[in-house]
C-alpha positions as CSV (number, residue, x, y, z in Angstrom):
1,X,22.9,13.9,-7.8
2,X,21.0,16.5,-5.9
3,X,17.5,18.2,-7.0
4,X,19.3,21.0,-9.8
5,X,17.3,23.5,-11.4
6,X,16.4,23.1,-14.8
7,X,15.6,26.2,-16.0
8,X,16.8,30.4,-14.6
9,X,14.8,32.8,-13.4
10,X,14.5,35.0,-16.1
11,X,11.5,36.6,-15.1
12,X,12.1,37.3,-11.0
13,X,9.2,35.0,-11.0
14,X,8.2,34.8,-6.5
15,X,7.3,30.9,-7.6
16,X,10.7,30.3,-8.7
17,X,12.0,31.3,-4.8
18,X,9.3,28.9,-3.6
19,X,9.7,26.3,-5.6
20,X,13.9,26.9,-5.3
21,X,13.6,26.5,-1.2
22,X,11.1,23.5,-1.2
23,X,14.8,21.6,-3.9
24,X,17.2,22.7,-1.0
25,X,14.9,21.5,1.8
26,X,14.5,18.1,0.0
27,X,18.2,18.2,-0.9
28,X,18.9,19.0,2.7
29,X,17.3,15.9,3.9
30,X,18.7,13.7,1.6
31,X,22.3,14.8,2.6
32,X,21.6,14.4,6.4
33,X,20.0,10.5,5.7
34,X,22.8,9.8,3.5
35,X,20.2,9.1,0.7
36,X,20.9,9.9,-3.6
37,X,18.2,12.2,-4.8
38,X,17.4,13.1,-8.4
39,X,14.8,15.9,-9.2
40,X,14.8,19.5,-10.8
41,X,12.8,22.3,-10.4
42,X,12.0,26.0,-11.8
43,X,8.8,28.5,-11.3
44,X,6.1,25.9,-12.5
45,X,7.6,22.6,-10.8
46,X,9.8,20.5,-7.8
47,X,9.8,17.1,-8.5
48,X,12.4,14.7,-7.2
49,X,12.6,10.8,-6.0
50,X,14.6,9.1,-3.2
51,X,15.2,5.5,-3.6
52,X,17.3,2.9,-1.6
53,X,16.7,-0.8,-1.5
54,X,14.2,-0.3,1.4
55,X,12.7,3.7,1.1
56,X,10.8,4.6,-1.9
57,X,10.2,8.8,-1.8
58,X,8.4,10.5,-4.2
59,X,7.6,14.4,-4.1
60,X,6.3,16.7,-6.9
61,X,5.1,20.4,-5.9
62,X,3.4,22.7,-9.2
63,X,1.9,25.6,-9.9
64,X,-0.2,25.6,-13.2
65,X,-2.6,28.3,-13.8
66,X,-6.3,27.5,-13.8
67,X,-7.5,28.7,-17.4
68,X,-10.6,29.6,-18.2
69,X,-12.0,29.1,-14.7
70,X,-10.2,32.0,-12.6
71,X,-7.9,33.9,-15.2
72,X,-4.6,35.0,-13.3
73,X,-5.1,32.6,-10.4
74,X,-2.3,29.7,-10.1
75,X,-3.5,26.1,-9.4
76,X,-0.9,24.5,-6.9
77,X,-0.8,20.3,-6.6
78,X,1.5,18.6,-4.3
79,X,2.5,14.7,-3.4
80,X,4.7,12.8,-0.9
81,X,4.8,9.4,-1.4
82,X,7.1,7.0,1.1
83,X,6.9,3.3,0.5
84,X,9.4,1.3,3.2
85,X,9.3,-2.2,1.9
86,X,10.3,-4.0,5.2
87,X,7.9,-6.9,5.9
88,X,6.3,-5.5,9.5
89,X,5.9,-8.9,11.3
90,X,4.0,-7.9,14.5
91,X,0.3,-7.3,13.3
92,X,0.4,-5.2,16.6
93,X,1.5,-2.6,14.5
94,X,-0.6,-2.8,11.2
95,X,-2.9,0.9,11.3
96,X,-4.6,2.1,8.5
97,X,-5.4,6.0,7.9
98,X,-8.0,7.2,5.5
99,X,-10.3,9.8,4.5
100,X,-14.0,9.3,6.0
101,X,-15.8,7.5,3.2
102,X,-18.4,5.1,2.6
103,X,-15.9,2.8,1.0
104,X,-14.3,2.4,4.3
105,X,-17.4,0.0,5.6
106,X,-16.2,-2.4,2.9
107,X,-12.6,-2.3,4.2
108,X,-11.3,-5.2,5.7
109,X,-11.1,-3.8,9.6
110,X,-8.6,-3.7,11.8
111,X,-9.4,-4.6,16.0
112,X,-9.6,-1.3,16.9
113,X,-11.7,1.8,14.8
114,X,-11.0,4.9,15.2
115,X,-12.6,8.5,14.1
116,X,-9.5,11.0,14.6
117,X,-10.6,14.8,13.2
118,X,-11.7,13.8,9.1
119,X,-10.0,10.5,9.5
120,X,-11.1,7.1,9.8
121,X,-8.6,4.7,11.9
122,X,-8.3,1.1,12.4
123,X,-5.5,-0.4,13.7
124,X,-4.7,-3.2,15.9
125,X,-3.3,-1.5,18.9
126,X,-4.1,1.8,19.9
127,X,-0.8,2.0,20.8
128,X,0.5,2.6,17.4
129,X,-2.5,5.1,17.1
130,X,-0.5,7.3,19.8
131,X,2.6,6.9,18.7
132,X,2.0,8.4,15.3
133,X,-0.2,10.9,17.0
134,X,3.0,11.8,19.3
135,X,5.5,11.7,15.6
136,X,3.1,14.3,14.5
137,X,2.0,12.9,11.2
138,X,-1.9,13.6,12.2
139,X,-0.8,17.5,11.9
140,X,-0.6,16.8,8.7
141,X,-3.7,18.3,7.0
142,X,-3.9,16.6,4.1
143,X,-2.8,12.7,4.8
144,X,-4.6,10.7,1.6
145,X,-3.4,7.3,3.5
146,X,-1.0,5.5,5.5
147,X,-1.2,2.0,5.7
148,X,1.5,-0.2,8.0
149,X,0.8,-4.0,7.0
150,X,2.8,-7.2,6.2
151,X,4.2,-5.7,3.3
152,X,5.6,-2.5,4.7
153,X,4.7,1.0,5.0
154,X,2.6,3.5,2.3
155,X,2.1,7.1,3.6
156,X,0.3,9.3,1.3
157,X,0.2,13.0,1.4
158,X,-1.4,16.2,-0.9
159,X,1.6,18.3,0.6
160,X,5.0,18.5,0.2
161,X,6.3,19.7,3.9
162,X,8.4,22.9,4.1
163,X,10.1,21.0,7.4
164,X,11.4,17.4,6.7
165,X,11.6,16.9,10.4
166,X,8.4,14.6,11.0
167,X,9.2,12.6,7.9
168,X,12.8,11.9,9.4
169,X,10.9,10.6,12.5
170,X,8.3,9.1,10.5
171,X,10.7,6.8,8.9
172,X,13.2,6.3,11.6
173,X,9.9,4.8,13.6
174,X,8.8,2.7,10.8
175,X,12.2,0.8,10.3
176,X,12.5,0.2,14.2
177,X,8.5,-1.3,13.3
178,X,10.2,-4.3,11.0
C-alpha cells in the first residue's frame, strides 16, 4: 500500500504540495526496490515506514507552527531512520558517525579516529571512511548517526531527502557489507 493522503487540500495550502512531492518520492523508491510502504500525508505531515525481513525505514517530515514564540512562523522536523539487520562479520567494516560531543571520549573507539567537518569518526579501516565519503552520505548535513557493527547498520538523519538516490546506494553498499 503506497503513502495515500489522508486528508484534501481544501485550503491551496503550498505545504500540502510539499509534503504531497516528498509521499510520491518515497512511494517512488519503494516501487523501484520492490519494497511495501505504508504512510499518509496532508499539509501538516509525511510519515511512512518500509519494512522487509532485513530493512527497517522510517521517515516522518512536519510542519507545526511555533506558538507563542514566532507567531505565523512554521516549525518543520524531519527523520530517516534505516536499520539493516544483517550481522556485518568483517570488523573491517564497523565505522561509527556522530556529532562532536564530550560523550564521544567515553565511547568505546574504533582503530582509527577521525574529525570529518562537525563529525567525529572512528572506524576500523579508513577504507570504509572513503567509501561512504564517495556514496555521499557525508553531504548529508544533518547525519545524527550511523553506526556499522556486528549487529547491522543504524543510519540516523534530521532530513528527509528530496532525492532517494544516495539512500538507494547507501543500502545497496551495506548489504554487499554482510
Amino acid at each position: 500500500m503506497p503513502i495515500i493522503q489522508n486528508q484534501l487540500n481544501t485550503d491551496n495550502s503550498p505545504w500540502y504540495k510539499i509534503m504531497e512531492e516528498r509521499a510520491i518520492v518515497w512511494n517512488e523508491f519503494a516501487r523501484a526496490n520492490n519494497l511495501e510502504t505504508e504512510g499518509f500525508y496532508n499539509a501538516n505531515i509525511v510519515t511512512f515506514e518500509i519494512k522487509t525481513h532485513k530493512l527497517n525505514l522510517f521517515g516522518i517530515r512536519q510542519n507545526s507552527n511555533t506558538g507563542a514564540i514566532l507567531v505565523g512562523m512554521n516549525h518543520i522536523s524531519e527523520e530517516l531512520n534505516i536499520t539493516i539487520i544483517s550481522p556485518i562479520n568483517s570488523s573491517k567494516n564497523y565505522i561509527r558517525i556522530r556529532k562532536r560531543g564530550f560523550l564521544n571520549l567515553f565511547r568505546k573507539q574504533l582503530k582509527n579516529r577521525i574529525r570529518h567537518n562537525n563529525y567525529h569518526i572512528t572506524c576500523q579501516e579508513e577504507t570504509i571512511f572513503n567509501d561512504l565519503k564517495k556514496l555521499g552520505i557525508l553531504s548529508f548535513k544533518k547525519i545524527k548517526k550511523l553506526t556499522i557493527n556486528k549487529k547491522g547498520v543504524k543510519l540516523v538523519l534530521f532530513e528527509l531527502p528530496h532525492d532517494t538516490s544516495v539512500i538507494e546506494s547507501f543500502i545497496k553498499y551495506c548489504n554487499n557489507l554482510a
